[in-house]
BAVEXKOL-107241 format. One line per 10 residues: their letters; for each residue x, y, z of N, C-alpha, C, O. Coordinates in steps of 0.2 Angstrom, whole numbers, padded with zeros to 4 digits, m for minus. Layout:
! BAVEXKOL-107241
a) X Y Z X Y Z X Y Z X Y Z ~ ...
This chain:
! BAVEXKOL-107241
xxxxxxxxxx) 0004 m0006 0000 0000 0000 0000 0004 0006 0000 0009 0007 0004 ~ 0003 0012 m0006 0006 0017 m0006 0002 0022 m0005 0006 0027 m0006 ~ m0004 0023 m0003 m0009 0029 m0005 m0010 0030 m0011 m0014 0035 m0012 ~ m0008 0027 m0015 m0013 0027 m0024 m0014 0021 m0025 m0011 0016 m0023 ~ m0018 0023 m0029 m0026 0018 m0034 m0019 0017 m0041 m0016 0020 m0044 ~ m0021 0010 m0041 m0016 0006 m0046 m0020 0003 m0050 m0024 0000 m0047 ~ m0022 0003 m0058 m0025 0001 m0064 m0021 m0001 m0068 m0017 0003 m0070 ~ m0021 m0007 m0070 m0018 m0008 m0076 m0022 m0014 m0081 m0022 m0020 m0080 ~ m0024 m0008 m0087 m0026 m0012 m0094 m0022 m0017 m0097 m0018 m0015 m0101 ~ m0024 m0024 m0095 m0019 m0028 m0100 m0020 m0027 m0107 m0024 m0024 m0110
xxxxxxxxxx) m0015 m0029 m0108 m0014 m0030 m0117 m0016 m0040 m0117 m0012 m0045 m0116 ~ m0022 m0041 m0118 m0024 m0050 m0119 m0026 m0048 m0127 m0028 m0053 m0131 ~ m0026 m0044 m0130 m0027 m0044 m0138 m0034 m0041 m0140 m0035 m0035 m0139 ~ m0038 m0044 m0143 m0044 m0042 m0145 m0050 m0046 m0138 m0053 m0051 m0139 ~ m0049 m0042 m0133 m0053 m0043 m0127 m0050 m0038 m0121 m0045 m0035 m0122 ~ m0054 m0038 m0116 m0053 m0033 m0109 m0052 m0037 m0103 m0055 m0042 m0101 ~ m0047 m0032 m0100 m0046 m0036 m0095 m0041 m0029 m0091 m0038 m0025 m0094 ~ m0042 m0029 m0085 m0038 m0025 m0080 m0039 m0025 m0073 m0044 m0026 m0072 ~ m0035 m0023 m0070 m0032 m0027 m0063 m0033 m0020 m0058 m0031 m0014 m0060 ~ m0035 m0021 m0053 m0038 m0012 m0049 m0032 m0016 m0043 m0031 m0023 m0043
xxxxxxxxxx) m0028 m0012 m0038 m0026 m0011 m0035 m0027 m0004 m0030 m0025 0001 m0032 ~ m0030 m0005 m0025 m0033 m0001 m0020 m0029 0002 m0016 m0024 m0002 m0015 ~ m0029 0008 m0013 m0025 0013 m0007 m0020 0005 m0002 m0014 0004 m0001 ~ m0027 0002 0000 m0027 m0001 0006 m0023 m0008 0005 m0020 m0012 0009 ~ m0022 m0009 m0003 m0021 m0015 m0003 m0025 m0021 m0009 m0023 m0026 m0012 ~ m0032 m0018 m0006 m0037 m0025 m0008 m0037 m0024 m0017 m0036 m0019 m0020 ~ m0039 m0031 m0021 m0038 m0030 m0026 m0043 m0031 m0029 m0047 m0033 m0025 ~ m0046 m0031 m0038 m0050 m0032 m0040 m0048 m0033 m0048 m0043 m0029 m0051 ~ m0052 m0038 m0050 m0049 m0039 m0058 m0056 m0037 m0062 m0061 m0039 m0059 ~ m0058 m0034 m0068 m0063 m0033 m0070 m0061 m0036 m0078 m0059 m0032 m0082
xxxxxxxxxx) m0062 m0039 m0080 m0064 m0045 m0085 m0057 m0047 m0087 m0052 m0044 m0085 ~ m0057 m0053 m0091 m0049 m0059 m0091 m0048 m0060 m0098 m0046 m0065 m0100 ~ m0051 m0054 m0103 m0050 m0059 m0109 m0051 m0065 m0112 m0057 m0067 m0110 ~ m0049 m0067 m0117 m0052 m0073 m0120 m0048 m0080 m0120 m0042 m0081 m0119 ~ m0052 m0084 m0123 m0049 m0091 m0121 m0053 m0098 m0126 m0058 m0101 m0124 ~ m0047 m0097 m0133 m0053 m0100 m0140 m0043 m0101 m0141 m0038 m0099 m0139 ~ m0045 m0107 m0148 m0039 m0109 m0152 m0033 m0111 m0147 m0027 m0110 m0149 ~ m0034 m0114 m0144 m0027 m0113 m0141 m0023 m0109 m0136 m0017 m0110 m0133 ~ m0027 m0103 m0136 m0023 m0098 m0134 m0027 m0094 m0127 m0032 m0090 m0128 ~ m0025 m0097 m0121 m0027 m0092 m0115 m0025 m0086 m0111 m0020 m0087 m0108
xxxxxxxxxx) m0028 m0081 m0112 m0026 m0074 m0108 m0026 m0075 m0100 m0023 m0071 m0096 ~ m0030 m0081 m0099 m0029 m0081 m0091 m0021 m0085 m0087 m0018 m0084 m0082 ~ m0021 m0088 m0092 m0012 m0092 m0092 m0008 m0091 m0095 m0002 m0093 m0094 ~ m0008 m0087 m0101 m0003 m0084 m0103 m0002 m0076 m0100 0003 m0074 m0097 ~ m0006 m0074 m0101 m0006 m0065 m0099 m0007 m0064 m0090 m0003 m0061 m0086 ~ m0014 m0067 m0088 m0015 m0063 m0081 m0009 m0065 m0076 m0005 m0062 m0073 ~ m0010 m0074 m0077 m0005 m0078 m0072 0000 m0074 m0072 0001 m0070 m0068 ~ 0005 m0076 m0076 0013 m0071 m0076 0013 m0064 m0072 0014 m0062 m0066 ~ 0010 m0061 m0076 0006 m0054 m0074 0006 m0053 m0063 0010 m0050 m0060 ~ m0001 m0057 m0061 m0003 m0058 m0056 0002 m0060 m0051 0003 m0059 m0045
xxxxxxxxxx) 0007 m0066 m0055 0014 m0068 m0050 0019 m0063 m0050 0021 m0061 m0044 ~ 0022 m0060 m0055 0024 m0053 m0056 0022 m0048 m0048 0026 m0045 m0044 ~ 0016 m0049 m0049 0015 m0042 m0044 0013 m0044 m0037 0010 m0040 m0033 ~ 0014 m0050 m0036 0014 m0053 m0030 0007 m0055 m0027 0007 m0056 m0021 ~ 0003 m0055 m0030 m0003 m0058 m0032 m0006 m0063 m0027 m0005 m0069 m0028 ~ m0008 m0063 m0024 m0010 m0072 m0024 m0019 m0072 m0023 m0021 m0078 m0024 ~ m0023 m0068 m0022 m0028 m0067 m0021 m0032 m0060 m0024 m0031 m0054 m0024 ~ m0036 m0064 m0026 m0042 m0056 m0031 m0047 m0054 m0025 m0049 m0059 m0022 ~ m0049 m0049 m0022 m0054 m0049 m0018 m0061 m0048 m0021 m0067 m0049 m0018 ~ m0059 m0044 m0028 m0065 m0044 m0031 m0066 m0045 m0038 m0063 m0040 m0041
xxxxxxxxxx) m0069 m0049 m0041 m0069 m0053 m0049 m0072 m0052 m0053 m0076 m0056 m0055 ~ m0074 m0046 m0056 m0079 m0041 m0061 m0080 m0047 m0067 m0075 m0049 m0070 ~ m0085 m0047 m0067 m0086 m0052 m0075 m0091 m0046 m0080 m0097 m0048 m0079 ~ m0092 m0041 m0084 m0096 m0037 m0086 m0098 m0040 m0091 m0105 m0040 m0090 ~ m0097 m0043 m0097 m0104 m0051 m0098 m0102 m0055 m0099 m0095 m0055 m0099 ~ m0104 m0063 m0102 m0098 m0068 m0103 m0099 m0069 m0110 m0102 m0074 m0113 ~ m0097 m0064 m0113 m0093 m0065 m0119 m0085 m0068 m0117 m0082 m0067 m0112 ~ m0084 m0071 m0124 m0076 m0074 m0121 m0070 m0068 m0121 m0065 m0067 m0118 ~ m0072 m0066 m0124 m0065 m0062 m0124 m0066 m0055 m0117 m0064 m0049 m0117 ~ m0069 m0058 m0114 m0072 m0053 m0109 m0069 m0059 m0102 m0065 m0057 m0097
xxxxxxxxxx) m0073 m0065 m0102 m0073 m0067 m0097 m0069 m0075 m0098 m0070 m0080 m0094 ~ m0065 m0077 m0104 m0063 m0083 m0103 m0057 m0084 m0099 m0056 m0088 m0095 ~ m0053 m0080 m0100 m0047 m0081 m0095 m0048 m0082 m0089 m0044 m0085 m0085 ~ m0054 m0078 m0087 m0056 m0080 m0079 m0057 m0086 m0078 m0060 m0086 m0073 ~ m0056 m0092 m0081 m0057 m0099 m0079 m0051 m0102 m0076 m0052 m0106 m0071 ~ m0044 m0100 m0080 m0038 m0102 m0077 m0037 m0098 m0071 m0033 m0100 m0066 ~ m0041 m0090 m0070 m0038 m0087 m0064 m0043 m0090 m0057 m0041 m0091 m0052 ~ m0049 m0091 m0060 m0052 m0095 m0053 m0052 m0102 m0052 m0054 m0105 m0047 ~ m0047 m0104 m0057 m0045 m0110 m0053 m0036 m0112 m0052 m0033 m0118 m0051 ~ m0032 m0107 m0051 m0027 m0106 m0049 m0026 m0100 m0043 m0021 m0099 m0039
xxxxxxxxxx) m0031 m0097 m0043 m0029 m0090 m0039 m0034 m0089 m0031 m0040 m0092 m0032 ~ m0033 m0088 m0029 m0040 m0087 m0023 m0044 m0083 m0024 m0042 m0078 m0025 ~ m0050 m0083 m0024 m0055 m0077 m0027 m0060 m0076 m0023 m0063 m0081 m0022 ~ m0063 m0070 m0020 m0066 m0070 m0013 m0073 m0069 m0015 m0077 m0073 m0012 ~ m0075 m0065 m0020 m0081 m0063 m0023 m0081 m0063 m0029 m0076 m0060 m0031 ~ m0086 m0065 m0034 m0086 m0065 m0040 m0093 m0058 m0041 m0098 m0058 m0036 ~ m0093 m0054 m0046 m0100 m0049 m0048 m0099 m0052 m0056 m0094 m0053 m0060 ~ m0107 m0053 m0058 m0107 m0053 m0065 m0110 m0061 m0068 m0112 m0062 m0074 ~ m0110 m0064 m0063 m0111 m0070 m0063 m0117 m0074 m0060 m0116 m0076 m0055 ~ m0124 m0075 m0063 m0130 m0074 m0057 m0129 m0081 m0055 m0125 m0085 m0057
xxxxxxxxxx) m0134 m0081 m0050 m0135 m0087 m0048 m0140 m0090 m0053 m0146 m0089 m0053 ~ m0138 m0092 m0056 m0141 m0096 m0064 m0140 m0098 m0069 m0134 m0096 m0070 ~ m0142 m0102 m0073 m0139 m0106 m0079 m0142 m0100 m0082 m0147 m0096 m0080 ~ m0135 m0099 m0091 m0137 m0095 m0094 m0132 m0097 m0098 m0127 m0099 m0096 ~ m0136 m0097 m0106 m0135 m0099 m0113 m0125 m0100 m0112 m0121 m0104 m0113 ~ m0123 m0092 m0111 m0118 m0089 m0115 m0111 m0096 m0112 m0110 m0095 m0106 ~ m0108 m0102 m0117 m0105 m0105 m0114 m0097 m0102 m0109 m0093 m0105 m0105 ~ m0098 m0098 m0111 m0094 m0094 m0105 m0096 m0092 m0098 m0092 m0090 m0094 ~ m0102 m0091 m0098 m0106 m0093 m0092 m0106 m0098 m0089 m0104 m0098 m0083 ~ m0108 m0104 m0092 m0107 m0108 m0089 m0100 m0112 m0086 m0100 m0114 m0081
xxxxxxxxxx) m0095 m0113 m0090 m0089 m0116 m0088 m0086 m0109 m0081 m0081 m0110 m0077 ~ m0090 m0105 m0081 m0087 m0100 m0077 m0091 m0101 m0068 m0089 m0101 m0062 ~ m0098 m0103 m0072 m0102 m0106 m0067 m0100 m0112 m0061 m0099 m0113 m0055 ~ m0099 m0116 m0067 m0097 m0122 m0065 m0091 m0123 m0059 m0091 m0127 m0055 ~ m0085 m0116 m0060 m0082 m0117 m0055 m0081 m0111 m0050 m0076 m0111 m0046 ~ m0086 m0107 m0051 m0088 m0104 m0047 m0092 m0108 m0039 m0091 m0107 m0033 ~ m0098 m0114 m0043 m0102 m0117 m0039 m0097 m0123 m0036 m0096 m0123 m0029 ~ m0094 m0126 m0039 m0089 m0130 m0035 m0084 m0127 m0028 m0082 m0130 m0023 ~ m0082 m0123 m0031 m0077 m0120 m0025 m0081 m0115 m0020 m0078 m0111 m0015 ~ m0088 m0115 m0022 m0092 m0110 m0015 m0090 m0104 m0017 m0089 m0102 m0011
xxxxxxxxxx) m0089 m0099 m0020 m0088 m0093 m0022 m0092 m0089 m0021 m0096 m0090 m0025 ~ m0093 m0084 m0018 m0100 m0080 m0017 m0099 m0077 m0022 m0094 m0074 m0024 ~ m0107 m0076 m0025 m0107 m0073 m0035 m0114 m0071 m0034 m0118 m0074 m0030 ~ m0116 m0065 m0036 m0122 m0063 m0042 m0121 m0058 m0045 m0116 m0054 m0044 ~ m0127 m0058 m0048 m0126 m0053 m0056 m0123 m0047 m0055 m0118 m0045 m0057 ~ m0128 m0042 m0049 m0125 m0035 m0048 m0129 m0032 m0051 m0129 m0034 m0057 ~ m0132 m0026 m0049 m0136 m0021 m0050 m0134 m0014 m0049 m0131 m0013 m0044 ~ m0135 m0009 m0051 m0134 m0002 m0049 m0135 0001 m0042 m0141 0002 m0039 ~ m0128 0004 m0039 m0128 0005 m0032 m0120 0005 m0031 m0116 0005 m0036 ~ m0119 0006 m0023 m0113 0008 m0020 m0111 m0002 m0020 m0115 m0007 m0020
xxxxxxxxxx) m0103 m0002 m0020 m0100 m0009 m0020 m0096 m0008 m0010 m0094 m0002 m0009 ~ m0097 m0012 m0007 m0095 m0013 m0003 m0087 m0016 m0004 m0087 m0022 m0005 ~ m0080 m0013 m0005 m0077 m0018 m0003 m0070 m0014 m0002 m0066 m0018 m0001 ~ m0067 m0008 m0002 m0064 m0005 0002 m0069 0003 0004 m0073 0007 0002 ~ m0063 0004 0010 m0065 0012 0012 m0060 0017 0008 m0060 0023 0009 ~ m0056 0015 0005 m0050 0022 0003 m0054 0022 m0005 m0049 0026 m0007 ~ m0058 0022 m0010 m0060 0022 m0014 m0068 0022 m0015 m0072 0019 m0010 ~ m0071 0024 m0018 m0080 0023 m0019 m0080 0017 m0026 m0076 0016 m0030 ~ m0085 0013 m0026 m0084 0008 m0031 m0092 0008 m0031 m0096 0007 m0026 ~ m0095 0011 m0039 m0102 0012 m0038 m0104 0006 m0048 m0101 0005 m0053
xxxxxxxxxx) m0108 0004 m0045 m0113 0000 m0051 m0116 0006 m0055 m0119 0010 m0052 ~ m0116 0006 m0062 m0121 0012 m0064 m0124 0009 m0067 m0128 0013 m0070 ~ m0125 0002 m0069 m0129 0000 m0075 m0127 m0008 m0076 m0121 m0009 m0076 ~ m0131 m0013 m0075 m0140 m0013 m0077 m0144 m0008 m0070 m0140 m0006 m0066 ~ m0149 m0007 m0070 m0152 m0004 m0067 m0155 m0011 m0060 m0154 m0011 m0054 ~ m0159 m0014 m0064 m0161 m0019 m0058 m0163 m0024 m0063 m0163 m0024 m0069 ~ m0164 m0027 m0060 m0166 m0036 m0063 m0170 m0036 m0068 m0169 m0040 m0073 ~ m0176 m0032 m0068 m0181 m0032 m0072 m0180 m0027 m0079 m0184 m0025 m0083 ~ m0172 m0024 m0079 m0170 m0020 m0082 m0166 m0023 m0088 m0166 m0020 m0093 ~ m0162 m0031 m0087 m0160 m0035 m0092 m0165 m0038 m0094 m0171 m0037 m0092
xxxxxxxxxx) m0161 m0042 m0101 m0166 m0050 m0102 m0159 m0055 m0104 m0157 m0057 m0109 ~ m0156 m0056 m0097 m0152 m0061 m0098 m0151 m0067 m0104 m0146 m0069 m0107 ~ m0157 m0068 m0103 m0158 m0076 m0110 m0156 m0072 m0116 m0152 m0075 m0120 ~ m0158 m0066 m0118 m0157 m0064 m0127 m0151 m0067 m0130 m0148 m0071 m0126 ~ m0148 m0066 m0135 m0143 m0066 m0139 m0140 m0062 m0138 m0134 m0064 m0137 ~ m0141 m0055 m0138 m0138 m0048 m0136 m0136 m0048 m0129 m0140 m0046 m0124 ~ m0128 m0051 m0127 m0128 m0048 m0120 m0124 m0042 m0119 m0123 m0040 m0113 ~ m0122 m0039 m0126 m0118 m0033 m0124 m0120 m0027 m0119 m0117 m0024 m0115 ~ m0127 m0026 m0122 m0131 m0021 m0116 m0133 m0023 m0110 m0136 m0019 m0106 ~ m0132 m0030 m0108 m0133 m0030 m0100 m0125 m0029 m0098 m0124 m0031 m0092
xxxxxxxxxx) m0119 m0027 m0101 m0115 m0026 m0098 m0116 m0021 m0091 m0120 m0017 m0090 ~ m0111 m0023 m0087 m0109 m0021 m0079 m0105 m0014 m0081 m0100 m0014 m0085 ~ m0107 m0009 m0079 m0104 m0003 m0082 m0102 0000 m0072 m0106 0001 m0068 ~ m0094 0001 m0072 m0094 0002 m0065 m0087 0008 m0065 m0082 0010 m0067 ~ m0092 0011 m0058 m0085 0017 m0060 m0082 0021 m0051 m0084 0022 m0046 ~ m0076 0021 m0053 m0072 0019 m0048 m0067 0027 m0045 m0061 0029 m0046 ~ m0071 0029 m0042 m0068 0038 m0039 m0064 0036 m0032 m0066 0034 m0026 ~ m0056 0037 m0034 m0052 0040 m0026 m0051 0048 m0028 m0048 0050 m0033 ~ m0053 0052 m0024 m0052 0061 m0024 m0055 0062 m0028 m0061 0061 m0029 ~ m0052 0066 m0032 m0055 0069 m0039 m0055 0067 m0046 m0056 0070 m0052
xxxxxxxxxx) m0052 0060 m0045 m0051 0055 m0050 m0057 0051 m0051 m0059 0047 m0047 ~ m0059 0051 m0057 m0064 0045 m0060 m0064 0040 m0064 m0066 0041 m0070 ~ m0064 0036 m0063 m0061 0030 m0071 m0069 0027 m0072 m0073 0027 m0068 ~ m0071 0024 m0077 m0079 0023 m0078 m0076 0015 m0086 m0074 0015 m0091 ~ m0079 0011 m0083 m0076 0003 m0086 m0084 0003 m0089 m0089 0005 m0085 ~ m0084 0001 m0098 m0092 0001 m0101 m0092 m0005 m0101 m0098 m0006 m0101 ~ m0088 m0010 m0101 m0088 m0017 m0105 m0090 m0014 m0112 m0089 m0009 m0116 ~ m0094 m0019 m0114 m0096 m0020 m0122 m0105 m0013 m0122 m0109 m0014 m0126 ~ m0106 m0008 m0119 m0112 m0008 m0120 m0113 m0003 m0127 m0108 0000 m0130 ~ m0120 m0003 m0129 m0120 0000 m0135 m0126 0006 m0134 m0130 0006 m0130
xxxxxxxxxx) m0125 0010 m0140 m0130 0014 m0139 m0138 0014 m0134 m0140 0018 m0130 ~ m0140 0010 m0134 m0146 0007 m0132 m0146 0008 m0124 m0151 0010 m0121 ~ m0138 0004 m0121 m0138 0005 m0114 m0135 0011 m0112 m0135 0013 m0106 ~ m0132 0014 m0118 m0130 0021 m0115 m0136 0026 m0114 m0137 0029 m0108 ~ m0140 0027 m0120 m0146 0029 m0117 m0149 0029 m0110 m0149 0034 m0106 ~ m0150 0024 m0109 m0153 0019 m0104 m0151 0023 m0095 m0154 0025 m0090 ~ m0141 0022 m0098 m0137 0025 m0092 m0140 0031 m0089 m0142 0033 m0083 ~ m0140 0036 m0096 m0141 0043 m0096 m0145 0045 m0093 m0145 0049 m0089 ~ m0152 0041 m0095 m0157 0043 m0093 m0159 0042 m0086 m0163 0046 m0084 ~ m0155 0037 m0082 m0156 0035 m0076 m0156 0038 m0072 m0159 0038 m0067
xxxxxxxxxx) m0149 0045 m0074 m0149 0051 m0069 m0142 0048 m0063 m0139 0051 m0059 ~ m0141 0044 m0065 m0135 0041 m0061 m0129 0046 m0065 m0131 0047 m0071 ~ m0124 0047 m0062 m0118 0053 m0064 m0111 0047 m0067 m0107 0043 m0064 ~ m0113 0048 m0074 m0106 0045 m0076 m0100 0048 m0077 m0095 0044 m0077 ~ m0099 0056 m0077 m0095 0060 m0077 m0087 0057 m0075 m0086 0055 m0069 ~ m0083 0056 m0082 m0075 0052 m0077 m0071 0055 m0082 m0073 0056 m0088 ~ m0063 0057 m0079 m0056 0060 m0080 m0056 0056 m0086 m0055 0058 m0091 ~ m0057 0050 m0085 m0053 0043 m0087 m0060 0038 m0090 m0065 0039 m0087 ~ m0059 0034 m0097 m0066 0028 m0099 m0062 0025 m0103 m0058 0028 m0107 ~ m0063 0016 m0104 m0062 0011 m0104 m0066 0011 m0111 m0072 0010 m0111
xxxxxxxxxx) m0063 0012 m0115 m0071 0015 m0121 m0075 0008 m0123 m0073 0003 m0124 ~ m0080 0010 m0123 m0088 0003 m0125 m0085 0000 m0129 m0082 0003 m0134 ~ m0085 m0006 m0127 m0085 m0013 m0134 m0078 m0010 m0140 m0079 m0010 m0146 ~ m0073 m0009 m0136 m0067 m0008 m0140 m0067 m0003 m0145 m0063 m0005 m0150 ~ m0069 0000 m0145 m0072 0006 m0151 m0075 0006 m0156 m0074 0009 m0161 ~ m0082 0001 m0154 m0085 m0001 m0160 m0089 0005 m0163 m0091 0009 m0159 ~ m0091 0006 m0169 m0098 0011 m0170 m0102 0011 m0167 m0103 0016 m0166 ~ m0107 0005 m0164 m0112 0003 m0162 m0111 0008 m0155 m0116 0008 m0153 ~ m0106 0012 m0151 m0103 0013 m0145 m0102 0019 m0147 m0103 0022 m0152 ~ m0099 0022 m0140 m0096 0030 m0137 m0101 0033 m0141 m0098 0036 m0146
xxxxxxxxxx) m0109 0034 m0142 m0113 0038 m0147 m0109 0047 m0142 m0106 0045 m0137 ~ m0109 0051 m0143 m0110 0059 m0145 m0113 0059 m0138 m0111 0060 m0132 ~ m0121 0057 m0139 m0121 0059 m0132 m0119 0056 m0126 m0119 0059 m0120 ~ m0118 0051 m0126 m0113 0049 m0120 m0108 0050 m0120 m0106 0049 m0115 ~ m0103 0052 m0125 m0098 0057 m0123 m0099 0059 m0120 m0098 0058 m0114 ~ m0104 0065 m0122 m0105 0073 m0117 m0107 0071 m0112 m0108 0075 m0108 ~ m0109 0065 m0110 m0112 0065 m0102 m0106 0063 m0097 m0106 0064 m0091 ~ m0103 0061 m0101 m0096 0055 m0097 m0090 0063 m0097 m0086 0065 m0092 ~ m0090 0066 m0103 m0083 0070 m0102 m0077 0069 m0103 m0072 0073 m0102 ~ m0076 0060 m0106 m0069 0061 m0102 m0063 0063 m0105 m0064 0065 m0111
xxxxxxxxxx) m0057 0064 m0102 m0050 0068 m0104 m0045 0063 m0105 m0039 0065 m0106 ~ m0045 0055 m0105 m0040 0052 m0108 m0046 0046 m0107 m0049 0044 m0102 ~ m0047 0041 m0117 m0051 0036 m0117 m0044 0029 m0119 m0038 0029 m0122 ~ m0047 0024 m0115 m0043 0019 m0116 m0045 0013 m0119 m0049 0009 m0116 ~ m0043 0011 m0125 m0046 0007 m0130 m0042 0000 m0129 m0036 0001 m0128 ~ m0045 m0005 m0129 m0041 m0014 m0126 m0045 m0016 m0131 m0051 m0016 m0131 ~ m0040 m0019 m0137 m0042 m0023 m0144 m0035 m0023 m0146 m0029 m0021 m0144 ~ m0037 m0027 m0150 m0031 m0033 m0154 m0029 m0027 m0160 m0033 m0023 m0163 ~ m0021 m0031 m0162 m0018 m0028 m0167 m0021 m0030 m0173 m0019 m0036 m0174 ~ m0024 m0027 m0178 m0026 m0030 m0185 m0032 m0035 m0184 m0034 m0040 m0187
xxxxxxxxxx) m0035 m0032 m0178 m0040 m0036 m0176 m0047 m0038 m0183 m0048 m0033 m0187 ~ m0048 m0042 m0183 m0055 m0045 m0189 m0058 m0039 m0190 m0058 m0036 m0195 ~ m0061 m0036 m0186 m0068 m0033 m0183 m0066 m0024 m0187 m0070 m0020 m0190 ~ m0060 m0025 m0187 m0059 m0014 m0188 m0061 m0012 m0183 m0066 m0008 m0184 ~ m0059 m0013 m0176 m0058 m0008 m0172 m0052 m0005 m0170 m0047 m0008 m0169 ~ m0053 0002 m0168 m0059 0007 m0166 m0061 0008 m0174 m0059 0008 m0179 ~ m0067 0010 m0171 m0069 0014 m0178 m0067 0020 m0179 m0064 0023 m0174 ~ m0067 0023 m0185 m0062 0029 m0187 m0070 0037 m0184 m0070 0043 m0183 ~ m0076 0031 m0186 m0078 0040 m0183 m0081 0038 m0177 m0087 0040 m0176 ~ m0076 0035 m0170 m0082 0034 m0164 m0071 0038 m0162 m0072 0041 m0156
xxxxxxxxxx) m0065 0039 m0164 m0060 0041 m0166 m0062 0047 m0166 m0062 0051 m0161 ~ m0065 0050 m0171 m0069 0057 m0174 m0072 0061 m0166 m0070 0066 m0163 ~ m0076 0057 m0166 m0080 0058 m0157 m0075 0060 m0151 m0077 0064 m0147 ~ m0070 0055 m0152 m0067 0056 m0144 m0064 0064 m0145 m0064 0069 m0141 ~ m0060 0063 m0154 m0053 0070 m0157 m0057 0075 m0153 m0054 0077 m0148 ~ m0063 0078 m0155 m0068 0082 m0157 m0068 0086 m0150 m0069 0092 m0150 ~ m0069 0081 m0143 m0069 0083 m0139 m0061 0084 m0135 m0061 0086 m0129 ~ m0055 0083 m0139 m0049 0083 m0137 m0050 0078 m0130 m0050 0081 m0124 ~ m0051 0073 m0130 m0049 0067 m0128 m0046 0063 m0130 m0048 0059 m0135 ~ m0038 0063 m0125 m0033 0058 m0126 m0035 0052 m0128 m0037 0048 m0123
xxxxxxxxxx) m0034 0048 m0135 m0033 0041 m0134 m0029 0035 m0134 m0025 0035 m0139 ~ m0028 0030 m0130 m0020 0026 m0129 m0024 0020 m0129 m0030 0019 m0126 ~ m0020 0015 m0131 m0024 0008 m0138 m0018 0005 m0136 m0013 0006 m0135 ~ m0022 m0002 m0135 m0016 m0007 m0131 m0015 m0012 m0138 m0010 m0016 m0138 ~ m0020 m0012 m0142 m0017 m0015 m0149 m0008 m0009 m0149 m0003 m0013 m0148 ~ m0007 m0003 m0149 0002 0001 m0150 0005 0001 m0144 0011 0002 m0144 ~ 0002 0001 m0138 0006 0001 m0134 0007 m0002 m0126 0010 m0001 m0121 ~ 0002 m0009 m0130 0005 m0014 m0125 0000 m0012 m0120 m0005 m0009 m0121 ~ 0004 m0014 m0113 m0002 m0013 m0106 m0002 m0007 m0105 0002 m0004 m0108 ~ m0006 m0003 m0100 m0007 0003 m0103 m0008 0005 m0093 m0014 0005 m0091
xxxxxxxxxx) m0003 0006 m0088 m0004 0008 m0082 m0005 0014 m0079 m0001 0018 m0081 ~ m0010 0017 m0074 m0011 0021 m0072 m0010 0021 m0065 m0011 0015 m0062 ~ m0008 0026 m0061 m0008 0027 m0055 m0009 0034 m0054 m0007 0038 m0058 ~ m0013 0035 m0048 m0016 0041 m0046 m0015 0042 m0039 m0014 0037 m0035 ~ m0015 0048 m0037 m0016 0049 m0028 m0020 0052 m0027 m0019 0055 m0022 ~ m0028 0053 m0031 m0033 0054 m0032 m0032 0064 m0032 m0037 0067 m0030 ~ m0028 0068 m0034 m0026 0072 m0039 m0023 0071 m0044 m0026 0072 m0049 ~ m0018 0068 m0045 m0016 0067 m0052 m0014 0063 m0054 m0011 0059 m0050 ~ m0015 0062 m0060 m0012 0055 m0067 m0006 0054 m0065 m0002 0059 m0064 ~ m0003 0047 m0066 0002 0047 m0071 0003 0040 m0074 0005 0035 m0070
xxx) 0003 0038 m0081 0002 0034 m0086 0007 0033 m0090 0011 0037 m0093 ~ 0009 0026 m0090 0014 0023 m0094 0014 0017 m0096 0012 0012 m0092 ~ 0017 0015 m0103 0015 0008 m0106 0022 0004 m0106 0023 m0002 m0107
């Protein structure tokens, strides 16, 4: 513990994944990347990473939906690492196969897990940890095909610093946020679903504000992210952007007045 708040964006490729360390100590991981063809972000990327930094326990394990490249690596970290509480994950069978193998061993090792709803997070005093989105239960439709908009949208104030993580949401749930009247306003944002079109519309910029966006996607990724006019949007607003497809993992530390950022 040093008196600052510790973030760091991994670089897992075309997926999100980043690692909160707290004033006090306690930690939390908010999604693990992906885990298809061969190739695991939770044993190749987090593990090393997590022993690196002297690791041995997550105290809080954000899942923002189980798409894979969001939530597969979390399979080798919850069964090699200690994990105290899982968010993101209900108490429920649900379609997305990365829900369930996620499920499966969360329920065997006793994990305390559910979904999470909008509200204050209990789990240090040196930082605020608030949910701003889904709204409540009857606000998803878990089962659909679309789980991008029930993403966990969660935003994380030490002093006068703000970082605001969208997972994948798309216009629809930006809306949704805005309307709610809950205050997304942050220094710092995790940008929607890797800078798709579909994401960061105009008006949630201007509700959000932020002064440095951080984009976690793969290099030459399939997809063409970021998009060149969701880029257009951030320029526009002279919002810094830094892309872990050029520049690798992408760390922040704060003393909740000031930044400083380096890859």
């Amino acid at each position: 513990p040093d008196d600052n708040l510790h973030i760091s964006f991994l670089d897992v490729g075309q997926g999100d994944a980043a690692f909160v360390r707290f004033p006090d100590g306690k930690t939390m991981l908010i999604d693990g990347g992906l885990n298809m063809r061969g190739y695991d972000s939770g044993e190749r990327i987090l593990d090393p990473f997590l022993c690196h930094e002297g690791i041995g326990k997550i105290d809080l394990l954000v899942l923002s939906h189980p798409d894979n490249d969001h939530g597969g690596g979390f399979e080798h970290v919850l069964r090699e690492f200690k994990v105290k509480r899982v968010l993101g994950v209900p108490h429920r069978d649900l379609p997305p196969p990365t829900h369930q193998a996620l499920h499966e061993i969360i329920d065997a090792k006793g994990i305390p897990h559910e979904l999470g709803h909008a509200g204050a997070i209990d789990l240090t005093s040196t930082a605020r940890l608030e949910l701003l989105h889904p709204q409540d239960e009857a606000s998803t439709n878990l089962m659909d095909a679309d789980v991008n908009d029930d993403s966990l949208v969660l935003k994380i104030t030490y002093g006068d610093v703000r970082i605001l993580f969208t997972g994948d949401i798309e216009r629809s749930a930006e809306e949704r946020l805005i309307a709610s009247g809950r205050d997304p306003r942050a220094e710092i944002i995790k940008v929607p679903h890797h800078g798709s079109k579909t994401s960061s519309s105009a008006e949630f910029l201007d509700a959000v504000r932020p002064r440095y966006a951080i984009f976690s996607l793969g290099e030459r990724n399939k997809f063409n992210f970021p998009s060149e006019e969701v880029m257009v949007r951030y320029r526009e607003r002279e919002c810094r952007m830094l892309r872990t497809d050029q520049l690798g993992a992408i760390r922040l530390r704060t003393d909740g007045r000031r930044c400083w950022m380096t890859h």
